[in-house]
C-alpha positions as YAML, in Angstrom:
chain: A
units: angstrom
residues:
- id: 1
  name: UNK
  ca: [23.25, 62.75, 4.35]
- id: 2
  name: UNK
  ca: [25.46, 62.75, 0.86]
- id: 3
  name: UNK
  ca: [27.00, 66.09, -0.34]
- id: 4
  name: UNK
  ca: [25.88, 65.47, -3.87]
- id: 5
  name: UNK
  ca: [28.58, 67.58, -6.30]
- id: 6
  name: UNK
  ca: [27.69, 67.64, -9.88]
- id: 7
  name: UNK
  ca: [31.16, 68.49, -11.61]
- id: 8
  name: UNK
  ca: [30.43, 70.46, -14.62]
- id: 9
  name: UNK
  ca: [31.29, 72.89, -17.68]
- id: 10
  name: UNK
  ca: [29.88, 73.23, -20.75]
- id: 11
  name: UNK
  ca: [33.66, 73.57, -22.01]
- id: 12
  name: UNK
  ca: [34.92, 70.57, -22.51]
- id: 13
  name: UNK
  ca: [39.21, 69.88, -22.06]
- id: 14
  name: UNK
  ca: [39.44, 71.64, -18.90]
- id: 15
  name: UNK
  ca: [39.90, 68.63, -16.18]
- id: 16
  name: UNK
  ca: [36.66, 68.05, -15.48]
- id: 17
  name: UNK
  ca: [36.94, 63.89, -15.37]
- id: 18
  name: UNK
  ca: [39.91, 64.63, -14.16]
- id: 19
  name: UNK
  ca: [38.82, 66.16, -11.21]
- id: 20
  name: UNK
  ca: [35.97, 63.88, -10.62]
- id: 21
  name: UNK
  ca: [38.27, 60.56, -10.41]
- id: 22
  name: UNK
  ca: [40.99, 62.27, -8.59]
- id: 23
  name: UNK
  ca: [38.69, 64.10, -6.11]
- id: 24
  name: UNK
  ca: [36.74, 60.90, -5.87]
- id: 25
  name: UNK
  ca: [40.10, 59.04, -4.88]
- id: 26
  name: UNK
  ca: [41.47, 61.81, -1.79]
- id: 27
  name: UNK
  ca: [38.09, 62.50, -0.60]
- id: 28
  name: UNK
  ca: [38.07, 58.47, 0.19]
- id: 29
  name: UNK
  ca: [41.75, 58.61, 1.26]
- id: 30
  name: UNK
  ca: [40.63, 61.10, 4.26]
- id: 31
  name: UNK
  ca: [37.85, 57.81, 5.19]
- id: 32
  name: UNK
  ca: [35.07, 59.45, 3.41]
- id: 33
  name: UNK
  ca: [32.58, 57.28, 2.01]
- id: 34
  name: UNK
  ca: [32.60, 58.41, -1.81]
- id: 35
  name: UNK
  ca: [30.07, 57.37, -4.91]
- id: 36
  name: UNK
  ca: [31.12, 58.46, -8.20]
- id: 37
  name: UNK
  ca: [28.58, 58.60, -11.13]
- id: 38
  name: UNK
  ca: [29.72, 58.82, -14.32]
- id: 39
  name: UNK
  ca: [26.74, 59.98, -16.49]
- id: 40
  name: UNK
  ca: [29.28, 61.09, -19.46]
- id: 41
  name: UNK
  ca: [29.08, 58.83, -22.71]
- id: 42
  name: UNK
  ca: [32.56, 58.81, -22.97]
- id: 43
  name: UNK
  ca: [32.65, 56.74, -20.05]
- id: 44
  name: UNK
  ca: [36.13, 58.68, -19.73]
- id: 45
  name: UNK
  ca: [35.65, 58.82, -15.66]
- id: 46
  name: UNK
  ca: [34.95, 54.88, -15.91]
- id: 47
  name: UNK
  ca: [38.14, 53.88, -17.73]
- id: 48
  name: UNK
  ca: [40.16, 56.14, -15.53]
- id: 49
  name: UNK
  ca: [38.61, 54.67, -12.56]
- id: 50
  name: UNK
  ca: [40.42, 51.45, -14.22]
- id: 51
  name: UNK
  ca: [36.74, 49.64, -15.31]
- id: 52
  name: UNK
  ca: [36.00, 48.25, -18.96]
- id: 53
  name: UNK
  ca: [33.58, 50.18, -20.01]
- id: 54
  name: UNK
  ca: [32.91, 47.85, -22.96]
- id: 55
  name: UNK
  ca: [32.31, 44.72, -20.42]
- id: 56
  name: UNK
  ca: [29.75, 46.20, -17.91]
- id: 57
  name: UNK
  ca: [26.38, 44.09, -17.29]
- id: 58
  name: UNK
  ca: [24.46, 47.49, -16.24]
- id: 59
  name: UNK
  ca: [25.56, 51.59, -15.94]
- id: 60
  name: UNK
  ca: [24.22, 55.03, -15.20]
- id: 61
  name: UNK
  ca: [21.58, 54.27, -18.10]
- id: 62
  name: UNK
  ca: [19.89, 51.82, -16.07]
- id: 63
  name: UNK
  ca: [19.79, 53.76, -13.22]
- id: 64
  name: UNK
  ca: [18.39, 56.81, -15.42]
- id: 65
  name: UNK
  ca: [15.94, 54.79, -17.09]
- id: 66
  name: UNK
  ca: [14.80, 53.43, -13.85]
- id: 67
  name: UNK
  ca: [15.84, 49.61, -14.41]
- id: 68
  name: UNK
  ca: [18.47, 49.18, -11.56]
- id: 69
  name: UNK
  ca: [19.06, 50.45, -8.20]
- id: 70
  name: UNK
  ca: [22.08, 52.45, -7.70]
- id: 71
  name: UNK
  ca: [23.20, 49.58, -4.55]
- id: 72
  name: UNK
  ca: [22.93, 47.54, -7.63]
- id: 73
  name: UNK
  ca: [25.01, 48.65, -9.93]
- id: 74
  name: UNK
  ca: [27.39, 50.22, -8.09]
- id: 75
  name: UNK
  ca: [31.08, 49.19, -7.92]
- id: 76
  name: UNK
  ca: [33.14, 49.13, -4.60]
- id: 77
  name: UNK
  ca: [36.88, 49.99, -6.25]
- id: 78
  name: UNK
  ca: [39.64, 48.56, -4.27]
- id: 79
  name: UNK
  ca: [42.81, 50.20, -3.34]
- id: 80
  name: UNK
  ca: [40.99, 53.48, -4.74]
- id: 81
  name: UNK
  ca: [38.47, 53.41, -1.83]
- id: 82
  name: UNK
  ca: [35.16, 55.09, -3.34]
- id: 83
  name: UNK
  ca: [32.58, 53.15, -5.76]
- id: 84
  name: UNK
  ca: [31.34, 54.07, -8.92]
- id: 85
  name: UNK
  ca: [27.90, 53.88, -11.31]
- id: 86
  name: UNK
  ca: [29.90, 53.55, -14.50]
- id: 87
  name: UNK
  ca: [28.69, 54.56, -17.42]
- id: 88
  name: UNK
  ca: [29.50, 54.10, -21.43]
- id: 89
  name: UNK
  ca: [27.80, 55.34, -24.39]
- id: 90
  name: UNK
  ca: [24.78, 53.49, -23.93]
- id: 91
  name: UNK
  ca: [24.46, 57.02, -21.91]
- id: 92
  name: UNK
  ca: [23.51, 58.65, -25.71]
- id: 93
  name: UNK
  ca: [20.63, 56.63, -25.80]
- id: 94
  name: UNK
  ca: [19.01, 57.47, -22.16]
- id: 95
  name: UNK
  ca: [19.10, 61.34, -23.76]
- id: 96
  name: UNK
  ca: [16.01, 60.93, -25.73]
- id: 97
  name: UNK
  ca: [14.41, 57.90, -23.56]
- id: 98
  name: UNK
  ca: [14.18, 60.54, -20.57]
- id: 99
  name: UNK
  ca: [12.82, 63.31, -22.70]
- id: 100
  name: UNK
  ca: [9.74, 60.50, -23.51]
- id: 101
  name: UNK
  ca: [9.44, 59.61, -19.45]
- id: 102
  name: UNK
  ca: [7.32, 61.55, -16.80]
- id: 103
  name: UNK
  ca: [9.48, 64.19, -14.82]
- id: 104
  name: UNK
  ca: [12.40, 62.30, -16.95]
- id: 105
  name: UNK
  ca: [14.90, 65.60, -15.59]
- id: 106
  name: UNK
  ca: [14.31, 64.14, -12.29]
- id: 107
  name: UNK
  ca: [15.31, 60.76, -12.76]
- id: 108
  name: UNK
  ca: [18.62, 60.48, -11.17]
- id: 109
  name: UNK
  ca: [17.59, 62.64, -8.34]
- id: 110
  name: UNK
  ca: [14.80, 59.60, -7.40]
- id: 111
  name: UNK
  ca: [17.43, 56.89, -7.76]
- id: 112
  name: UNK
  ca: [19.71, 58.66, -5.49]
- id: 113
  name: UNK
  ca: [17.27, 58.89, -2.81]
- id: 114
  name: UNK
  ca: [17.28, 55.71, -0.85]
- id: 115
  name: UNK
  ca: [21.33, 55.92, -0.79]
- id: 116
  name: UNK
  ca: [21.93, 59.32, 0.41]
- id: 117
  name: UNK
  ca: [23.02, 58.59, 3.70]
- id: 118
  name: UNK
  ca: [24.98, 55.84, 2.16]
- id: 119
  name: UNK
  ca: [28.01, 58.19, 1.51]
- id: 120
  name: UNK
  ca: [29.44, 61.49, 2.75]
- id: 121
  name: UNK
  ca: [29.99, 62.53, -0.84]
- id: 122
  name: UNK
  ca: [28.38, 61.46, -4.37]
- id: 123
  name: UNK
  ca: [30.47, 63.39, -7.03]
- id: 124
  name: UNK
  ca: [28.88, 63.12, -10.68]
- id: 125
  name: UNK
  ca: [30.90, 63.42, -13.47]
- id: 126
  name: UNK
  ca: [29.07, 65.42, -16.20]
- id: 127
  name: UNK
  ca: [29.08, 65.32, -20.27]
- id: 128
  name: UNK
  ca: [30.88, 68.89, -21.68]
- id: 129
  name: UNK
  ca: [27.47, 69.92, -22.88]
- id: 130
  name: UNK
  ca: [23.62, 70.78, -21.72]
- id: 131
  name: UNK
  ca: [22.17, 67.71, -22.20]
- id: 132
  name: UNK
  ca: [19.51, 66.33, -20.79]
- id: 133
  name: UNK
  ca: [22.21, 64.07, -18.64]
- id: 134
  name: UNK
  ca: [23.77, 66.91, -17.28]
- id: 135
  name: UNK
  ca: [20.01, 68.81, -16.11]
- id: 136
  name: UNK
  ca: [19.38, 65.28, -14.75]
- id: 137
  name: UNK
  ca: [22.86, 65.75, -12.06]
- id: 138
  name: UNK
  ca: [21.80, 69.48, -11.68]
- id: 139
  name: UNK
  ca: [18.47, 68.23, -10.30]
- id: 140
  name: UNK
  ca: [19.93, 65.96, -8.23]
- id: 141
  name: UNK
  ca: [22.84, 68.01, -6.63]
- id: 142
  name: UNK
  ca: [23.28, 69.80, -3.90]
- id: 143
  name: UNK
  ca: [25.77, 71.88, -5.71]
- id: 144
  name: UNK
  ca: [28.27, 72.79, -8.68]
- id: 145
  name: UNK
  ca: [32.34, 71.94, -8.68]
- id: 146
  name: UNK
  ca: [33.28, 74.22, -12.06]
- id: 147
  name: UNK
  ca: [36.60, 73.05, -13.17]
- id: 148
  name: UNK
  ca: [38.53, 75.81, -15.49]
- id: 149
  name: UNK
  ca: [41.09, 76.63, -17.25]
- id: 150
  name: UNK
  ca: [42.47, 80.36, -16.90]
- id: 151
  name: UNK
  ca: [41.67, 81.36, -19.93]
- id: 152
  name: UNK
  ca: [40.31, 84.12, -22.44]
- id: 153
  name: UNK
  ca: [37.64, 81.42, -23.79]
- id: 154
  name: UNK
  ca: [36.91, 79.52, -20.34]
- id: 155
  name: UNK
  ca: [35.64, 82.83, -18.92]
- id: 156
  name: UNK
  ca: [32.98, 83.21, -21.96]
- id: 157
  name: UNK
  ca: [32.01, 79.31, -21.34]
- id: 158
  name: UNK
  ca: [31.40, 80.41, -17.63]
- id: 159
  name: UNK
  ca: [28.96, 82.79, -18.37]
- id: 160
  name: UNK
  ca: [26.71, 80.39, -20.15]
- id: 161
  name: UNK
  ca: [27.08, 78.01, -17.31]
- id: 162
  name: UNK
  ca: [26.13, 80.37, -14.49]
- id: 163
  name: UNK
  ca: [23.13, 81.13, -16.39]
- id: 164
  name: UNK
  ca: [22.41, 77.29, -16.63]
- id: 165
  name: UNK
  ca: [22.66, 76.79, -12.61]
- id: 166
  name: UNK
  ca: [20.43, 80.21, -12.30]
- id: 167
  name: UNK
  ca: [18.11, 78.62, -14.83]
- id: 168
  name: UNK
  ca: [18.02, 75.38, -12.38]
- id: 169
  name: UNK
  ca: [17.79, 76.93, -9.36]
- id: 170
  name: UNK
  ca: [14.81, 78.95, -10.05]
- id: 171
  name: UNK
  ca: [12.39, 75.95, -12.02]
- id: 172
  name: UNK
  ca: [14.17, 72.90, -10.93]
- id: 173
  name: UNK
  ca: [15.85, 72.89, -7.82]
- id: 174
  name: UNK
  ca: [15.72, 75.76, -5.41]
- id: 175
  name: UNK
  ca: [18.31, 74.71, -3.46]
- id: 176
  name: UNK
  ca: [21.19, 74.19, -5.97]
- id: 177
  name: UNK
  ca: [24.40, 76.23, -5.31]
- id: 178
  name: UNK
  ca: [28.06, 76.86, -6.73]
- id: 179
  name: UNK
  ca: [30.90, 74.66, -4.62]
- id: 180
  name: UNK
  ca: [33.59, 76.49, -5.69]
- id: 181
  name: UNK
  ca: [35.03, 77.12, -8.94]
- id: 182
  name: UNK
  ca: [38.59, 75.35, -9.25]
- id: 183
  name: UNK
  ca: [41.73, 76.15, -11.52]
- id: 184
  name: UNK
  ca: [43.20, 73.60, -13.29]
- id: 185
  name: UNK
  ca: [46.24, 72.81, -15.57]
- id: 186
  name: UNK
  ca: [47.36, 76.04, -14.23]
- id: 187
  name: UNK
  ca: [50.74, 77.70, -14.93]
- id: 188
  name: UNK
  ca: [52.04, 80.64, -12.51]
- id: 189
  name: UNK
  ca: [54.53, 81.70, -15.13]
- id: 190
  name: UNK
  ca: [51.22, 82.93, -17.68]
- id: 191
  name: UNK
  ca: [50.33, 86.16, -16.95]
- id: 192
  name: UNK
  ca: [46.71, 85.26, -18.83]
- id: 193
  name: UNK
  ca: [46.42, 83.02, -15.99]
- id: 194
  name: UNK
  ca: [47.25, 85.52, -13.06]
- id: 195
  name: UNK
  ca: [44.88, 88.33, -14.91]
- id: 196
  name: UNK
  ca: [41.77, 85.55, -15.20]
- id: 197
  name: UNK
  ca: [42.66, 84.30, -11.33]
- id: 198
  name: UNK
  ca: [42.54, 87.99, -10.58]
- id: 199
  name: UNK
  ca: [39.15, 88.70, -12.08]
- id: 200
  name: UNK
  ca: [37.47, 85.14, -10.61]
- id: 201
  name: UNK
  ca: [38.89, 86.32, -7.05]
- id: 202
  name: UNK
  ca: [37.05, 89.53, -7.54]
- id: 203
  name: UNK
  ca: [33.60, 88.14, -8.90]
- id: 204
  name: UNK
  ca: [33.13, 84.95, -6.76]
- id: 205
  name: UNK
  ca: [35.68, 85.81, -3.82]
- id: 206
  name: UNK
  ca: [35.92, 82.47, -1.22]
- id: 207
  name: UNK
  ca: [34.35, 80.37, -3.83]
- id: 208
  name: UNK
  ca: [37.39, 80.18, -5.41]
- id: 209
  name: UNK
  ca: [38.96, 77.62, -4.40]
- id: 210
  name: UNK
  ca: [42.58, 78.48, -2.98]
- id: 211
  name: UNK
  ca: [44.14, 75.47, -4.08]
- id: 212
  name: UNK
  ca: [45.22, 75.19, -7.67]
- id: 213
  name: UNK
  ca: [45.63, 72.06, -9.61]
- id: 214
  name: UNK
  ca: [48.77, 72.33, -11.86]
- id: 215
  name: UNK
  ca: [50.05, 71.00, -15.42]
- id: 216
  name: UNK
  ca: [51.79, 67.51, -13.65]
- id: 217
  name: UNK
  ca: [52.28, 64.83, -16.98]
- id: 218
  name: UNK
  ca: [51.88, 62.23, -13.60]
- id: 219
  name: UNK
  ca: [48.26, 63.28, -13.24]
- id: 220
  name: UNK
  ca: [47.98, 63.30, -17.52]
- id: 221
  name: UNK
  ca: [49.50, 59.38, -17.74]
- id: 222
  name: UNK
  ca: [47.17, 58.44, -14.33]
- id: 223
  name: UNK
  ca: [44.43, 57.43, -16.69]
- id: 224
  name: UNK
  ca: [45.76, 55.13, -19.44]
- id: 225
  name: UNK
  ca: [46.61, 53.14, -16.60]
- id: 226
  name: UNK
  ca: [43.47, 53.16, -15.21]
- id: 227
  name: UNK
  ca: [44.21, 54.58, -11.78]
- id: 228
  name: UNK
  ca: [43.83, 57.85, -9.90]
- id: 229
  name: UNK
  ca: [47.03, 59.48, -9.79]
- id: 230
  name: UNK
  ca: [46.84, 59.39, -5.87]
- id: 231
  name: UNK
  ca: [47.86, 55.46, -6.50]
- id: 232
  name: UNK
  ca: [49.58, 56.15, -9.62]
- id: 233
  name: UNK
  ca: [51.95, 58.26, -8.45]
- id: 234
  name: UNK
  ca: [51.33, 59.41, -4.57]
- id: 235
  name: UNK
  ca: [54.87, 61.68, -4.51]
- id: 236
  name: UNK
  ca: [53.44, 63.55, -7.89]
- id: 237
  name: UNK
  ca: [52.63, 67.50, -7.77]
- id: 238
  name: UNK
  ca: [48.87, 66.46, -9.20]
- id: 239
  name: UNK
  ca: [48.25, 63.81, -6.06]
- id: 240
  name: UNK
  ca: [49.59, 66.62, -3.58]
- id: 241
  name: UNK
  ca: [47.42, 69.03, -5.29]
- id: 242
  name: UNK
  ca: [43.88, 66.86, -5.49]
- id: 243
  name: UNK
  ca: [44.93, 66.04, -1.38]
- id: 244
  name: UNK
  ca: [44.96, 69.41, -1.03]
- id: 245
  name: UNK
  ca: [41.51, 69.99, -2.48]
- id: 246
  name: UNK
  ca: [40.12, 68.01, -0.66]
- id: 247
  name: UNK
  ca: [41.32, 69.21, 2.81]
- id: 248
  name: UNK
  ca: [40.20, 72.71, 1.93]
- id: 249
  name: UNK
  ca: [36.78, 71.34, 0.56]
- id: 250
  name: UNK
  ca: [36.68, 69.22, 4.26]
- id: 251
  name: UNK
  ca: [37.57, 72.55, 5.79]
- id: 252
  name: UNK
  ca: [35.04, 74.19, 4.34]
- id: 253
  name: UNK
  ca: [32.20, 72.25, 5.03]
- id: 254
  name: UNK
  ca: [32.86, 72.53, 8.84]
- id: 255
  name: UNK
  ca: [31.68, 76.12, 8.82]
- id: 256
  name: UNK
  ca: [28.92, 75.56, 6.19]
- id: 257
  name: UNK
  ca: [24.87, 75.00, 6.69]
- id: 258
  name: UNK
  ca: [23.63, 72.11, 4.77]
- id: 259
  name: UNK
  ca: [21.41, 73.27, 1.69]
- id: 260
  name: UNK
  ca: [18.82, 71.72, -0.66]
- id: 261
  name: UNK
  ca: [19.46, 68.83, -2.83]
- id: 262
  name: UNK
  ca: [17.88, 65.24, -2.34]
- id: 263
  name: UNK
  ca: [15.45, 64.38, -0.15]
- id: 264
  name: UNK
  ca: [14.92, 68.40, 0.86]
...
C-alpha cells in the first residue's frame, strides 16, 4: 500500500513544489513507483514536471469533483520515472464545488482508494494556504512533509500549521502524522539558520530530517525547463541533496509501523 505524503505549509516561497517534483523524481530513481498530485492552482508542480498546464484534457479537478479516475488522468512521465494528476487553475473552481458536495473534504481520499497499492509513494503537492484543497490531501494522507525555511517568520507559520494537522487528526483523520520537517534553501554561513535548526532539533528531535536541501541556482533554473533537477543537472548540489532525502526517507521507513491514511 501507497505512503501517501501531503507536502505542505501555509507559508508559501519556502520549496514546497520544489520538493514535491524533485522528491517525486529520486524517490522513482531508487525504482519506486511514484504518483504526484498536484492539487495547487498554480499548477507550478505541473509545469516543472515539464506538462502544459494550459493544454490538459482533464486534472486534479476532475478527480476532486468526482468526474475521472485517477488511472485516468494520470500521466506516466518519461525519463523522470513517476506520473502525475496535473492540475491548473481550474483547481480555484473545485474550492467552492466541494464545499456544495456530500463529505466534499473527503473527496480525494475516495479517488485514491482503488490505486493505493498502485505505487509505493503518492506525494501531493499542496496550495500555500488552508483551503479546502489542502484539507482534501490532509484527509487523504498518511502524513505531512513540512518544507521550511530557517527563519524568524517560518517558525510563526509552523505554529499555525501544527495546529492545522492537530485539528485533522482529531475530526478528520485519526491516523494523520508529521513525516519530517525538512530545511530548505539553507545556508550554513547564517547564524539565523543554525539558531532555528537548533530549536527544530530540540522540539521535534528525529523528525527532522538530517539532510538539508541547500541554495543550488541548478535546482532554481530546473523548472523553466521543465525538468527535475535530477535530469537537469544530475552532478548539481540540489540533485545530490533531493538523492539524499530520499535515501534517509527509504531508511526510515524500514524501522517504521505503517499508520492510518487510505483505506484504514
Amino acid at each position: 500500500m501507497a505512503k501517501i505524503i501531503a507536502i505542505a505549509n501555509q507559508k508559501g516561497g519556502v520549496g514546497k513544489t520544489t520538493t514535491s517534483v524533485n522528491l517525486a523524481a529520486s524517490l522513482a530513481a531508487t525504482r519506486r513507483r511514484v504518483l504526484l498530485i498536484d492539487i495547487d492552482p498554480q499548477g507550478n508542480a505541473t509545469m516543472g514536471s515539464g506538462v502544459d498546464k494550459h493544454a490538459l484534457e482533464a486534472t486534479a479537478y476532475d478527480v476532486l469533483l468526482e468526474m475521472a479516475r485517477i488511472d485516468e488522468v494520470a500521466l506516466k512521465l518519461e525519463p523522470a520515472g513517476y506520473s502525475i494528476i496535473p492540475g491548473n487553475s481550474d483547481l480555484t473552481a473545485a474550492e467552492v464545488e466541494l464545499l456544495k458536495m456530500g463529505e466534499g473534504q473527503h473527496s480525494l481520499r475516495r479517488a485514491l482508494v482503488p490505486v493505493v497499492d498502485s505505487y509505493d509513494y503518492i506525494l501531493i503537492d499542496c496550495p500555500p494556504s488552508l483551503s479546502m484543497l489542502t484539507v482534501n490531501a490532509l484527509v487523504a494522507a498518511t502524513s505531512v512533509m513540512i518544507p521550511m525555511q530557517c527563519e524568524y517568520y517560518a517558525l510563526e507559520g509552523l505554529s499555525a500549521l501544527l495546529g492545522t494537522i492537530e485539528s485533522i487528526r482529531s475530526s478528520l483523520n485519526p491516523g494523520l502524522k508529521i513525516e519530517g520537517l525538512l530545511r530548505t534553501m539553507f545556508d550554513p554561513r547564517n547564524n539565523l539558520a543554525n539558531d532555528v535548526t537548533a530549536q527544530l532539533t530540540q522540539h521535534f528531535g528525529e523528525k527532522l530530517y538530517r539532510t538539508v536541501i541547500p541554495r543550488n541556482v541548478r535546482l532554481a533554473e530546473a523548472p523553466s525547463h521543465g525538468l527535475p533537477v535530477l535530469l537537469f543537472d544530475k552532478a548539481s548540489r540540489g540533485a545530490e541533496a533531493y538523492l539524499a532525502l530520499a535515501g534517509e526517507m527509504l531508511r526510515r521507513e524500514m524501522v517504521e509501523v505503517p499508520a492510518g491514511g487510505v483505506g484504514s
